[in-house]
BANUSE-905162 format. One record per residue: residue in one letter; x, y, z of N, C-alpha, C, O, CB in turn. Coordinates in steps of 0.001 Angstrom, whole numbers, padded with zeros to 6 digits, always signed. Last residue first. Glycine has a CB too. Layout:
<fizas>
AXYZXYZXYZXYZXYZ;...
</fizas>
This chain:
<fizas>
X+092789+114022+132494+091916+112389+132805+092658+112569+133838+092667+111736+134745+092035+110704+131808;X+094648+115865+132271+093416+116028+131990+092487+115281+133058+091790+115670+133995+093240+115607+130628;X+097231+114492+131136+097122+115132+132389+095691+116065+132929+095757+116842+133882+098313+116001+132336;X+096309+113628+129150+096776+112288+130025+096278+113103+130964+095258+112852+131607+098460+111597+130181;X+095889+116059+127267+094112+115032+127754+094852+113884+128890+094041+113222+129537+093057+113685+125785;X+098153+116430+127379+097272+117509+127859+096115+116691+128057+095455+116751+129094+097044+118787+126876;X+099445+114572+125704+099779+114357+126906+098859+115116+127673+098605+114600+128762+101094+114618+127142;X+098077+114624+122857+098193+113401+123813+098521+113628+125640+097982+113019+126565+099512+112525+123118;X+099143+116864+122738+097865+117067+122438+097289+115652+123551+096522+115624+124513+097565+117019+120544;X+101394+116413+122189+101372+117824+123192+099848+117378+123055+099340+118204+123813+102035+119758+122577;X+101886+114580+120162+102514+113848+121528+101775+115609+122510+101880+115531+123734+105091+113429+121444;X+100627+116351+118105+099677+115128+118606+100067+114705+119843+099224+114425+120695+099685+113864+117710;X+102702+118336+117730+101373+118455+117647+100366+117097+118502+099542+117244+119404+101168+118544+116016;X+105049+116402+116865+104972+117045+118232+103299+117264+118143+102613+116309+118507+106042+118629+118440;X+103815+115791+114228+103673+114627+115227+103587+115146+116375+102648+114876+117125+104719+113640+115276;X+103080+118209+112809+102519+117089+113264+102500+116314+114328+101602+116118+115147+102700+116529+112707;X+106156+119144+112825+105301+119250+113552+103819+118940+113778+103288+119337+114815+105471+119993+113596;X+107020+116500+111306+107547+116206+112297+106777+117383+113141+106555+116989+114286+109087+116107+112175;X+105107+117132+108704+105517+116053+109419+105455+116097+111019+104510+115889+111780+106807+115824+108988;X+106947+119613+108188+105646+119436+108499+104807+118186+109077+103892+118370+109880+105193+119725+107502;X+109594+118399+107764+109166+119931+108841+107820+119631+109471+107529+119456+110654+108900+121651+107836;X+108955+117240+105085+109435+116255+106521+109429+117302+107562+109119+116725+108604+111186+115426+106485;X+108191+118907+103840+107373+118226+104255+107637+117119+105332+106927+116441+106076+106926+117860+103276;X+110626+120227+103666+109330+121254+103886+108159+120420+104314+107248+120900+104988+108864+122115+102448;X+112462+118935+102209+112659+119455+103539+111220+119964+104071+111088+119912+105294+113781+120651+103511;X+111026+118909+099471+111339+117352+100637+111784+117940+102071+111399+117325+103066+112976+116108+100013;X+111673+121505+099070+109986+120535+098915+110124+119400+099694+109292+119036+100526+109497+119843+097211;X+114073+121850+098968+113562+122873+099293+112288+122033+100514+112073+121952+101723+113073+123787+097809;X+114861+119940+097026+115300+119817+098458+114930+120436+098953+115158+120085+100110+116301+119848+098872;X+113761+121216+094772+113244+119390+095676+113902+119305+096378+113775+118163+096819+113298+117840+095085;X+115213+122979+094074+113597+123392+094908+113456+122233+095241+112856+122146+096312+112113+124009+094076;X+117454+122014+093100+117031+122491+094290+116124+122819+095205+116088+122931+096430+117256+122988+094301;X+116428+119751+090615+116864+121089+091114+117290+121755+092614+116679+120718+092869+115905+121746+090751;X+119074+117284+089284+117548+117553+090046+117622+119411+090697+118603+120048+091080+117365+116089+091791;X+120111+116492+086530+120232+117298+087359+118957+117933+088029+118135+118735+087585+120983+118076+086824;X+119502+113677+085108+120083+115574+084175+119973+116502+084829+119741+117562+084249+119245+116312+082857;X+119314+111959+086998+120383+112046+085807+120839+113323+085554+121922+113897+085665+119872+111564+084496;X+117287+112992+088198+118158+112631+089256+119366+112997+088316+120188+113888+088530+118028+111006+089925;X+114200+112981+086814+115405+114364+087111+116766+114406+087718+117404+115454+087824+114872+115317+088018;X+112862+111269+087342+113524+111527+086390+114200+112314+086031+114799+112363+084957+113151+111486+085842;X+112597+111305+090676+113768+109898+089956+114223+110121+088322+115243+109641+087828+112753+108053+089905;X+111281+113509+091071+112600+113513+091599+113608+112160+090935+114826+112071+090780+112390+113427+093301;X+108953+113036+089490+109842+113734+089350+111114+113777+089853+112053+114073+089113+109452+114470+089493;X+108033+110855+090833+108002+110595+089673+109294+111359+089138+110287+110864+088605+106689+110917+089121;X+107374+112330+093604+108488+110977+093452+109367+110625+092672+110536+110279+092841+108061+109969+093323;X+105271+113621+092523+106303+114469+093227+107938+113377+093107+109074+113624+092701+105616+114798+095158;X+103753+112686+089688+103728+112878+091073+105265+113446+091890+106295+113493+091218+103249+111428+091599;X+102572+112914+086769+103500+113269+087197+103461+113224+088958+102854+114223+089343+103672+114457+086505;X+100657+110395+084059+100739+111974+085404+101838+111652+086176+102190+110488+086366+099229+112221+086777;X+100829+109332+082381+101592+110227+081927+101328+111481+083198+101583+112681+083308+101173+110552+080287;X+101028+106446+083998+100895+107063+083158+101381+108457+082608+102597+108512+082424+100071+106941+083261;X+101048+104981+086731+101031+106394+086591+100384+107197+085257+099596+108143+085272+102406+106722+086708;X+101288+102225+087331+100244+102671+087065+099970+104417+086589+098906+104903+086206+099653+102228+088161;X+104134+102270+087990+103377+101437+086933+102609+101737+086567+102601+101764+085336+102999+100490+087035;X+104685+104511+089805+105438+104114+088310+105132+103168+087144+105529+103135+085980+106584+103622+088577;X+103579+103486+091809+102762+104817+090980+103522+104525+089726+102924+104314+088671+102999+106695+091638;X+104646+101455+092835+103586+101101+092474+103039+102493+091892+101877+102449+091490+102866+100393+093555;X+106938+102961+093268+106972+101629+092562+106024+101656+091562+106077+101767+090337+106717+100447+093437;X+106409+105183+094624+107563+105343+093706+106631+103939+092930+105741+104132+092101+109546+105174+094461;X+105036+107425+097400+105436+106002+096712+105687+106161+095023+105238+107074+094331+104063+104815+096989;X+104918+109428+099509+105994+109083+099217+106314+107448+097900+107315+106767+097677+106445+109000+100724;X+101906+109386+099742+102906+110725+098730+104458+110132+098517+105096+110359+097488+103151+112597+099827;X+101289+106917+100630+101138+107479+099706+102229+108297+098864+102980+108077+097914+100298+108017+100066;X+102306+107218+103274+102725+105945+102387+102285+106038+100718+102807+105402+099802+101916+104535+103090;X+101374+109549+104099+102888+109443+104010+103089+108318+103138+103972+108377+102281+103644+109230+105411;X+098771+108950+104560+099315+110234+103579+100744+109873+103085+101142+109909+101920+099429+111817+104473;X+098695+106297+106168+098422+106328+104896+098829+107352+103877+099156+107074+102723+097305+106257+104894;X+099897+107461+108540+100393+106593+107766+100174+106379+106491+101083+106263+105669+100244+105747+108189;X+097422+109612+108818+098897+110011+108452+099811+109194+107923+100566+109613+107046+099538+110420+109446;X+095259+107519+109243+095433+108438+108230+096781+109183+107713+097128+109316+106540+094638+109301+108579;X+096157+105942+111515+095918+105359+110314+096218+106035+109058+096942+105660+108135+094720+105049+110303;X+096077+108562+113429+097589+107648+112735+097481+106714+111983+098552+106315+111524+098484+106929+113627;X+093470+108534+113307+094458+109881+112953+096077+109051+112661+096875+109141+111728+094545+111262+114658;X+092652+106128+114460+092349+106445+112798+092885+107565+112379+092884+107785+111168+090879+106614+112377;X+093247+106474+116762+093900+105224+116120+094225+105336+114642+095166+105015+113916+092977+104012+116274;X+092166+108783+118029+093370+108725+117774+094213+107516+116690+095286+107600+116093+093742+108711+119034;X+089600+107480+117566+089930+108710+116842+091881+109045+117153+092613+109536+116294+088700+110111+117596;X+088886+105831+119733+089348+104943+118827+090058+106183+117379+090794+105808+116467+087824+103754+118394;X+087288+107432+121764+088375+106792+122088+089027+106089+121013+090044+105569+121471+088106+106005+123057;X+085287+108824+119883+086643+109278+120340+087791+108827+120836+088918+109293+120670+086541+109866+120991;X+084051+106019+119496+084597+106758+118486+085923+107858+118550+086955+107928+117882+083514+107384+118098;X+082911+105758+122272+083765+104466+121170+084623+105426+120020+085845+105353+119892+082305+103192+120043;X+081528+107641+122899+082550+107279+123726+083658+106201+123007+084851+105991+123225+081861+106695+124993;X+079533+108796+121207+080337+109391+122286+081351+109110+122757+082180+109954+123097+079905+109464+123126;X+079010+107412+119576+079538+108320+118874+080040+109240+119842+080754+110211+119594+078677+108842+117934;X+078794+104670+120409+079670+105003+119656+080023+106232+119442+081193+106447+119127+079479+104573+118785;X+076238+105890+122232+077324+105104+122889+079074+104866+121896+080182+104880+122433+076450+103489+123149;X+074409+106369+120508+075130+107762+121037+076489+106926+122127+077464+107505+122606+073663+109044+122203;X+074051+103876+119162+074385+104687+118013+075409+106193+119643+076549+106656+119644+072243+105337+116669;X+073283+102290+120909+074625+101937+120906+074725+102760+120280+075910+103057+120433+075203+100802+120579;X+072100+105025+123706+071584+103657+123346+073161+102831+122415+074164+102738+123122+069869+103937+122138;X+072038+105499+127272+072366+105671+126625+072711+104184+125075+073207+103062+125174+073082+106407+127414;X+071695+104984+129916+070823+104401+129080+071121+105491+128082+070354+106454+128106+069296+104131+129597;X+073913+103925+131381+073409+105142+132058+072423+105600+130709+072475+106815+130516+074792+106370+132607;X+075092+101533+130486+074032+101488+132156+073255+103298+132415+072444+103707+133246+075617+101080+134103;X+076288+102575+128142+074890+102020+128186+074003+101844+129677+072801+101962+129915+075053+100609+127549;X+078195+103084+129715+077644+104797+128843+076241+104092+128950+075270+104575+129531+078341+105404+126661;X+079551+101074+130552+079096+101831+131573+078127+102965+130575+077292+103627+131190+080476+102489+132567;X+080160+099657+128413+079401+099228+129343+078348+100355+130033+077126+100502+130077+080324+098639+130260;X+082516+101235+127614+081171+101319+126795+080014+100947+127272+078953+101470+126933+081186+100641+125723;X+084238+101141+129987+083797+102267+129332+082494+102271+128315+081647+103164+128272+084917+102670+128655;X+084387+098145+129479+083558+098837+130882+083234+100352+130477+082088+100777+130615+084664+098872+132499;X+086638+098003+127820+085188+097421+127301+083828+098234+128422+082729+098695+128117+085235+095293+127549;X+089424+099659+126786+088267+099287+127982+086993+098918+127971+086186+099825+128173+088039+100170+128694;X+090909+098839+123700+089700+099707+124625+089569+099009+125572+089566+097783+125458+088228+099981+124079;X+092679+097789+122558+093302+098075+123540+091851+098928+124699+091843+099353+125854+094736+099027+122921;X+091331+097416+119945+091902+096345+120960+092292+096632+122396+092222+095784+123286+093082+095827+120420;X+091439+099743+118788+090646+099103+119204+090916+097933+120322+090529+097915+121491+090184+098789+118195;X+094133+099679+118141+093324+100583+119044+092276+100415+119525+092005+100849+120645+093089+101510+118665;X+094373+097616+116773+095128+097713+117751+094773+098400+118311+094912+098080+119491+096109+097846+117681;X+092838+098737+114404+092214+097444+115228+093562+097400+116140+093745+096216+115854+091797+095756+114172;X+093903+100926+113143+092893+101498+113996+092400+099740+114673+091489+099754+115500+091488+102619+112914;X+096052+099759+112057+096637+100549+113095+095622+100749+114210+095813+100789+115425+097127+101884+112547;X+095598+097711+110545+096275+097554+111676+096404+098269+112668+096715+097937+113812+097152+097385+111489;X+094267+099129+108873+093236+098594+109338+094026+097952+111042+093490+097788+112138+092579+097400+108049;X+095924+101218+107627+094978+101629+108694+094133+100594+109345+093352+100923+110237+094098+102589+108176;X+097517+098799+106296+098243+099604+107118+097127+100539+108175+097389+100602+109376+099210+100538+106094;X+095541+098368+104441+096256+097319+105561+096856+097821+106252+096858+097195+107312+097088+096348+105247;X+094970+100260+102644+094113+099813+103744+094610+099404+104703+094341+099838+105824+093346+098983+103517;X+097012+101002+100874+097383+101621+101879+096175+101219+103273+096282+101609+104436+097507+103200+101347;X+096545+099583+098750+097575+099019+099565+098014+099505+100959+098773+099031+101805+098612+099063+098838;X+093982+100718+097825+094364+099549+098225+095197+098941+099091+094922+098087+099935+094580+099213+097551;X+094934+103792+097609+093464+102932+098526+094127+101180+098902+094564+100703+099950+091524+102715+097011;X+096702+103115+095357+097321+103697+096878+096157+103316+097739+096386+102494+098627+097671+105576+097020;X+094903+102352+093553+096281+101618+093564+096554+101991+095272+096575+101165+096185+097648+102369+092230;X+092874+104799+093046+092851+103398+093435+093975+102125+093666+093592+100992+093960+092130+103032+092595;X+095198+106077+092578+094415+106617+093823+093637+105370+094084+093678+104864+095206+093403+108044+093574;X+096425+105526+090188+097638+105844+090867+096182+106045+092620+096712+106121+093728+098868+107731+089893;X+094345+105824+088612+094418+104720+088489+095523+104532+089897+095451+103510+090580+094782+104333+086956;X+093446+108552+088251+092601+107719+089213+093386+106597+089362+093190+106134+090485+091141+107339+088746;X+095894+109679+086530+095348+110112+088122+094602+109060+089002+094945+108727+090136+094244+111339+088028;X+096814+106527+084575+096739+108133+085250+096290+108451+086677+096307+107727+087673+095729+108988+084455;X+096113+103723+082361+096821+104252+083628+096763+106054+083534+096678+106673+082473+098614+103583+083637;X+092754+103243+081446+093811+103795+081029+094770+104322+082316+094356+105140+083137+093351+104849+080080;X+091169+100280+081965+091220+101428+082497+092734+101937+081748+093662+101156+081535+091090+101314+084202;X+090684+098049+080727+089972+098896+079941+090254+099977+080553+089766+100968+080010+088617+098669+079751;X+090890+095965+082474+089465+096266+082345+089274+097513+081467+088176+098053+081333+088818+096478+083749;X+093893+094826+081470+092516+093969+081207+091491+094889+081204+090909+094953+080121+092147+092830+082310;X+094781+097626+083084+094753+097333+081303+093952+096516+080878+093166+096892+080009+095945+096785+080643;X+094259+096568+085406+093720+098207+084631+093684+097913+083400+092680+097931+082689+094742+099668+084730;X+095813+094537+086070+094409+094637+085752+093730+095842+085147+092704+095844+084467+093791+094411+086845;X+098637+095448+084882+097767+093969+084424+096571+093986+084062+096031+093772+082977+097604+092984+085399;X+098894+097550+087223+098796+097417+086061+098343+096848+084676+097873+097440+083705+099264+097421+086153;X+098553+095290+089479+097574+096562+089458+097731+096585+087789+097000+095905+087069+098170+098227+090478;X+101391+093993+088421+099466+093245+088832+098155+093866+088726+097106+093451+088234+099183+092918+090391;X+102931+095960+089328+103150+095123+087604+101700+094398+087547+101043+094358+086506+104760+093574+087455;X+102442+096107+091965+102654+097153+090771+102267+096849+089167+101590+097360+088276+104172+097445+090762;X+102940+094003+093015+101781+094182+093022+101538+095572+091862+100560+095805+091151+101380+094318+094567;X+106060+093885+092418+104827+092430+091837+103484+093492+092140+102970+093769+091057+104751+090356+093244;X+106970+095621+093505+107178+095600+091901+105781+094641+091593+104852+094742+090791+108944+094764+091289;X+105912+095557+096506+106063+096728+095232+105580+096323+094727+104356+096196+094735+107055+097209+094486;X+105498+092148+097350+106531+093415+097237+105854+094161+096299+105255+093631+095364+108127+093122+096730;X+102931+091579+099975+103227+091265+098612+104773+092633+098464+104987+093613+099177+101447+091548+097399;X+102671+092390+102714+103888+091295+102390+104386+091378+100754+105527+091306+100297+103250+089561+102715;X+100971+094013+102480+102011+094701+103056+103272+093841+103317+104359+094144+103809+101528+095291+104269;X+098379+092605+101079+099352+093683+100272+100512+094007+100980+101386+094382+100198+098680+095068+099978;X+098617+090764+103423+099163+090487+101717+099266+091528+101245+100398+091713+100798+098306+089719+100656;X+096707+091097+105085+098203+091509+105487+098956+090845+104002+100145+090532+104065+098846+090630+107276;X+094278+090635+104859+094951+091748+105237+096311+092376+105061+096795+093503+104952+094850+091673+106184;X+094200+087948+104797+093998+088429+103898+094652+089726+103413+095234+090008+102366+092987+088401+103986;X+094144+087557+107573+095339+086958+106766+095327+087433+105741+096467+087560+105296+095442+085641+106536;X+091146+088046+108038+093112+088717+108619+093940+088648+108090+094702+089607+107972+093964+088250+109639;X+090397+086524+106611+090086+087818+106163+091000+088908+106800+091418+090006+106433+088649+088087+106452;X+090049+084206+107749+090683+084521+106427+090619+085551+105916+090774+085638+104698+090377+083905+105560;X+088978+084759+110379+090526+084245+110405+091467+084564+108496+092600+084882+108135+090330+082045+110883;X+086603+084896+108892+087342+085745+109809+088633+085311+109713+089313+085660+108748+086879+085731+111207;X+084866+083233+107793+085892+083607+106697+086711+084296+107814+087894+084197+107488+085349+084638+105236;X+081693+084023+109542+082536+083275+109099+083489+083842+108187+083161+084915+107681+081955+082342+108647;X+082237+086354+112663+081629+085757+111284+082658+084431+110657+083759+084010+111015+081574+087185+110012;X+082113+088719+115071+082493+086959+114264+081356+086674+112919+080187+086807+112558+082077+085281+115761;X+083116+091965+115856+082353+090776+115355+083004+089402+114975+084169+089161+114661+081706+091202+114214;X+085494+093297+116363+083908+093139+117477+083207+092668+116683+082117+093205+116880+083008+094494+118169;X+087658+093262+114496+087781+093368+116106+086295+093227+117072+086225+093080+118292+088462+094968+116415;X+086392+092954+111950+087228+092142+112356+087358+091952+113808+087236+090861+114365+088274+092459+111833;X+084946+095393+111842+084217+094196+111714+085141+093475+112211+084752+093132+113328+083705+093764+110421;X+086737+097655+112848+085776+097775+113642+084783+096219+113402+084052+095803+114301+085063+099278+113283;X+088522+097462+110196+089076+097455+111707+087930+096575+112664+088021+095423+113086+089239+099245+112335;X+086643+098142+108470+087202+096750+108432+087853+096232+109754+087806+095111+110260+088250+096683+107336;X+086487+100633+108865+085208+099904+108891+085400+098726+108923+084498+098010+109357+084373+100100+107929;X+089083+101602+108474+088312+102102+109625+086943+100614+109956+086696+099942+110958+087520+103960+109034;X+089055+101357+105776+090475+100525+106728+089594+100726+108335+089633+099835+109183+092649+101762+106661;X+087423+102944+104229+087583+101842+104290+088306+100605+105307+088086+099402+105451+087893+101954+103426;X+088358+105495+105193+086856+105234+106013+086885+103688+105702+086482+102960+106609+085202+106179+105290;X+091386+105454+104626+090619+105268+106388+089241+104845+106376+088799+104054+107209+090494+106811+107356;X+091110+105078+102078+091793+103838+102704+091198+104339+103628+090128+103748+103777+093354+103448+102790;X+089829+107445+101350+089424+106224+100915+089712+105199+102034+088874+104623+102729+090095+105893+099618;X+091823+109649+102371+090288+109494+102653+089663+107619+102604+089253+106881+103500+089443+110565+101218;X+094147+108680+101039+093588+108483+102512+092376+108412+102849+091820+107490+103447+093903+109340+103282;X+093646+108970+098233+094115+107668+099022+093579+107791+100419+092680+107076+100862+095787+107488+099087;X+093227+111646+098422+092066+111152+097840+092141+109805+098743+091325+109452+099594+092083+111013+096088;X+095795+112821+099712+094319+113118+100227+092862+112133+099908+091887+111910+100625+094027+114530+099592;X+097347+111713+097740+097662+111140+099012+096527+111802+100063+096406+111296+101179+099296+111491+099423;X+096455+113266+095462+096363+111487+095621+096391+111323+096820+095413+110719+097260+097524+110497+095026;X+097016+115772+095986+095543+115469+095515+095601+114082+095518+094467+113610+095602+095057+116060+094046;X+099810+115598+096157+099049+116127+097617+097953+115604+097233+097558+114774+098051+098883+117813+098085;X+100863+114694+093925+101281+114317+095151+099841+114238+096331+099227+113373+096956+102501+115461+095545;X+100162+116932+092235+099138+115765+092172+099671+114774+093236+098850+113896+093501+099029+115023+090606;X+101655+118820+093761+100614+119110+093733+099511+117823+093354+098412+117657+093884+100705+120183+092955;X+104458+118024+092496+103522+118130+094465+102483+118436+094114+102123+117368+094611+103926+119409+095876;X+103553+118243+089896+103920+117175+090434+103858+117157+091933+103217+116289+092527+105090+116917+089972;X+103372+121612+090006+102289+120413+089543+102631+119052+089799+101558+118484+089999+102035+120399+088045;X+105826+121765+090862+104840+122547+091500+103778+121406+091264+103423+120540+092064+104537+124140+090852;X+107624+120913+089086+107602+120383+089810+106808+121265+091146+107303+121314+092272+108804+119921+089756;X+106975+123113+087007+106556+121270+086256+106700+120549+087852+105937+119596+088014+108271+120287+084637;X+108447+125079+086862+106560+125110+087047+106526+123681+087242+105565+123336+087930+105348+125689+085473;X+111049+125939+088647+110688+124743+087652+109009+124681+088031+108479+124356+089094+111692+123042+088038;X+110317+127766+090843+110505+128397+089893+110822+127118+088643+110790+127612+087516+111609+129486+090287;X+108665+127497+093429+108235+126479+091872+108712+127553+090913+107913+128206+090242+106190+125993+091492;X+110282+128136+095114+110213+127293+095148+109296+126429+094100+109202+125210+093959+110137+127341+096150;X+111672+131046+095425+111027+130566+094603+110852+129106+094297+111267+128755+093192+111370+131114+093803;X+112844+131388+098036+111993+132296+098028+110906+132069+096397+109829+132626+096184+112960+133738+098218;X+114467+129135+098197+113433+128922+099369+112487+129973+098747+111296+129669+098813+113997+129253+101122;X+116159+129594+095895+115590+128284+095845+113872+128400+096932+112734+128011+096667+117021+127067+096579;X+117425+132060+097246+116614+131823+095971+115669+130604+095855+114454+130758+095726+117554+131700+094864;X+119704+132126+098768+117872+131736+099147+117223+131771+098449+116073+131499+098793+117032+132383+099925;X+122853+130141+098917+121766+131600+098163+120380+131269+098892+120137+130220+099488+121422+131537+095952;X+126539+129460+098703+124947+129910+099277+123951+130808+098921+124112+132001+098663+124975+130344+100369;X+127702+127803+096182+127560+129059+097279+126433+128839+097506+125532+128271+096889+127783+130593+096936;X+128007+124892+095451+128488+126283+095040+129057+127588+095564+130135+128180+095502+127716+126652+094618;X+128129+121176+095644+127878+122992+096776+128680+123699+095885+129802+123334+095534+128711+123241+098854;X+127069+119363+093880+128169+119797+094297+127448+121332+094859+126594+122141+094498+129415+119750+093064;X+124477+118395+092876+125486+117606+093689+126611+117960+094222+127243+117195+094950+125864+116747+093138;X+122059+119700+091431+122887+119911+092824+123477+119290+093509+123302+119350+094725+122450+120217+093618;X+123652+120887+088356+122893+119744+089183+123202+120476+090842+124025+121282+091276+123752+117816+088875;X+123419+123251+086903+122946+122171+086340+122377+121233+087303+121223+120805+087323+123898+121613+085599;X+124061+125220+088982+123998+125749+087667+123105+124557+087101+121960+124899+086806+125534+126030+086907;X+122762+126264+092443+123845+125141+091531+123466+126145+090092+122903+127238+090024+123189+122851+091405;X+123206+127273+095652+123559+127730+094009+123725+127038+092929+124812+127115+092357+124621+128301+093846;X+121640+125615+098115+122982+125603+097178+122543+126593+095797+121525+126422+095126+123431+123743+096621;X+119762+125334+100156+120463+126451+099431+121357+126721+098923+121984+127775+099036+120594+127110+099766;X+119608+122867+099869+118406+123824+099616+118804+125127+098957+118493+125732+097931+117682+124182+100963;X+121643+121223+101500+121756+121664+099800+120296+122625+099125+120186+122925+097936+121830+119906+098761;X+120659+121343+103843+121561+122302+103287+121651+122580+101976+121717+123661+101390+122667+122037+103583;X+118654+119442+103905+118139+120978+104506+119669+121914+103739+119558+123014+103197+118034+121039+106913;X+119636+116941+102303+118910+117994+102399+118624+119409+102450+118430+120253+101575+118700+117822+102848;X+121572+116933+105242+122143+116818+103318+121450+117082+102960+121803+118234+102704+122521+115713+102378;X+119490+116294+106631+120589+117317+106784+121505+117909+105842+122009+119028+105740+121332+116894+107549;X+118834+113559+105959+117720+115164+106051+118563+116324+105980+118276+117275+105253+116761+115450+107684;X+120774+112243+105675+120277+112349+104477+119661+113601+104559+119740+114517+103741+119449+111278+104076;X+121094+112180+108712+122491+112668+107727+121455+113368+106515+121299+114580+106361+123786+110985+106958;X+119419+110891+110206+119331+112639+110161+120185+113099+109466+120296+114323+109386+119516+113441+111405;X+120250+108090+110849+119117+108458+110469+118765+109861+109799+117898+109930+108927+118496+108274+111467;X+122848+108324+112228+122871+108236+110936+121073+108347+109703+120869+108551+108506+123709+106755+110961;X+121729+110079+114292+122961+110612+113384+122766+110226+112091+122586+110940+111104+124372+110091+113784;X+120393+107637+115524+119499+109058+115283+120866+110051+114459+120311+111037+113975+118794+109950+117241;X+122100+106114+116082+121506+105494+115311+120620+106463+114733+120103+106276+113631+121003+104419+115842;X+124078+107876+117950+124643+106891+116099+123293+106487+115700+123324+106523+114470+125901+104963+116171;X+122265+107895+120209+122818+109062+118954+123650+108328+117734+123473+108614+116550+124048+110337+119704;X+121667+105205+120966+120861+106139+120119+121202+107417+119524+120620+107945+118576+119912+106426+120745;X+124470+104317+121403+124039+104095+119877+122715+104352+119921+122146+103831+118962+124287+102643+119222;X+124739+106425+123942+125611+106369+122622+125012+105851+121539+124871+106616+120585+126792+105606+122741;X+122593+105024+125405+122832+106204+124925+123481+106594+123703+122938+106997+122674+123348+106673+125703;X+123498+102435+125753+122274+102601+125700+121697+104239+124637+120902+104440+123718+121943+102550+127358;X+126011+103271+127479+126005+102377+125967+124932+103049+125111+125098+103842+124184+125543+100564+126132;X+126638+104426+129433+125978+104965+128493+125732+104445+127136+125385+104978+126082+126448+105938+128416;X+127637+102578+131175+126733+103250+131642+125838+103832+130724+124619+103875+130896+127221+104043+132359;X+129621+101871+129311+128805+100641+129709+127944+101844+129922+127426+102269+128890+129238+099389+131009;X+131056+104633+129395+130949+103934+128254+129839+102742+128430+129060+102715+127477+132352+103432+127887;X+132129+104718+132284+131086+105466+131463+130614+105061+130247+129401+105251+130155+131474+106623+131203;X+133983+102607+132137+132886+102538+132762+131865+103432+132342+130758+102984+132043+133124+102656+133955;X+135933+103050+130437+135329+102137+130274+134177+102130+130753+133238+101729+130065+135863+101344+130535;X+136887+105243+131532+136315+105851+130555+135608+104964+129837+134854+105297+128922+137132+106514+129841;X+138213+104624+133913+137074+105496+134442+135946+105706+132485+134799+106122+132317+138095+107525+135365;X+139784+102875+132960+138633+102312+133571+137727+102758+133685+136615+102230+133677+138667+101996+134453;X+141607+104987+131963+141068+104037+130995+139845+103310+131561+138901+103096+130800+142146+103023+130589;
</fizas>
């Protein structure tokens, strides 16, 4: 009993990162299996096993086109939000001006405001100016909210530069345009690659604020919440497995990419 107490302390640490990575990986796993369920109507109950689902994955056409305006927002959003979130980073962190302090604070309101309220607000204003909710309206909605999130990510990176590195490019007379684009930019290009992925992901995955502003376009989300009732298909477990895959080799992608330039330098 002592010997099994003691291992237990030793591995505390351990143990509830596998409970906490278990219970994190249930839902995915519930997922990845029900992919290949057989269903008839819904897929809440396991049937049998089949691959159908994997080998026709827009055999429902309607939820092909719903990833699909998924992917065309959460590309458009990003673009937007980084070069925007990028440029805001770079004023806030190496310049002064006046309003500064209020322009941090500023920042960080869409990622306090909730959802529903800024949802129901976006909406509000589209309709005041005459904009009809749809495609654009769901891409200017995601730009917005999704700035604050790159502007944090790429001004922490910033932050963290070695100032002597830029110093030094200029002692070797180099002027500030090839001094950014040599040495500031790459070093700060990792910041804005995880600005950008945050932003894809905060995108494609949003529900609230597309639900207000959506209109009669369909996004991947859209679909999975009106389909939940009268039986969601399988190919959306197919589609949600497929992008959390992709994802996650992403990320390895970047930690192998990260460590080859550590052991580089």
């Amino acid at each position: 009993m002592k010997k099994a107490l003691r291992w237990i302390s030793k591995n505390l640490i351990k143990i509830y990162a596998f409970l906490g990575f278990t219970y994190l990986f249930i839902p995915i796993i519930y997922t990845f299996v029900f992919s290949f369920n057989k269903y008839v109507r819904s897929n809440l109950v396991w049937k049998s096993f089949t691959l159908e689902n994997w080998k026709n994955p827009c055999k429902p056409i309607d939820i092909c086109s719903a990833l699909g305006n998924s992917i065309k927002i959460g590309l458009l959003a990003t673009a937007g939000a980084t070069l925007l979130g990028t440029l805001i980073a770079f004023a806030l962190a190496r310049y002064a001006f006046k309003g500064r302090g209020f322009v941090n604070t500023l920042i960080f309101l869409p990622m306090a405001t909730p959802e529903l309220v800024l949802g129901a607000s976006l909406l509000t204003m589209f309709l005041n100016l005459g904009f009809n909710p749809g495609f654009w309206t769901i891409v200017i909605a995601h730009v917005m909210f999704c700035i604050s999130f790159v502007v944090v990510t790429v001004k922490a990176r910033i932050a963290s530069l070695d100032p002597r590195l830029e110093q030094a490019a200029m002692d070797l007379y180099a002027n500030e345009h090839e001094t950014f684009r040599r040495v500031t930019l790459p070093l700060v290009a990792p910041g804005i690659a995880g600005g950008a992925l945050l932003a894809f992901s905060l995108s494609f995955d949003d529900f609230i604020i597309t639900n207000f502003n959506s209109g009669t376009t369909m996004t991947f989300p859209l679909y999975v919440y009106t389909h939940e009732k009268g039986g969601l298909p399988a190919q959306a477990n197919v589609i949600g497995f497929s992008m959390f895959f992709l994802a996650l080799l992403i990320v390895i992608a970047g930690q192998i990419v990260g460590r080859k330039r550590k052991v580089s330098a």
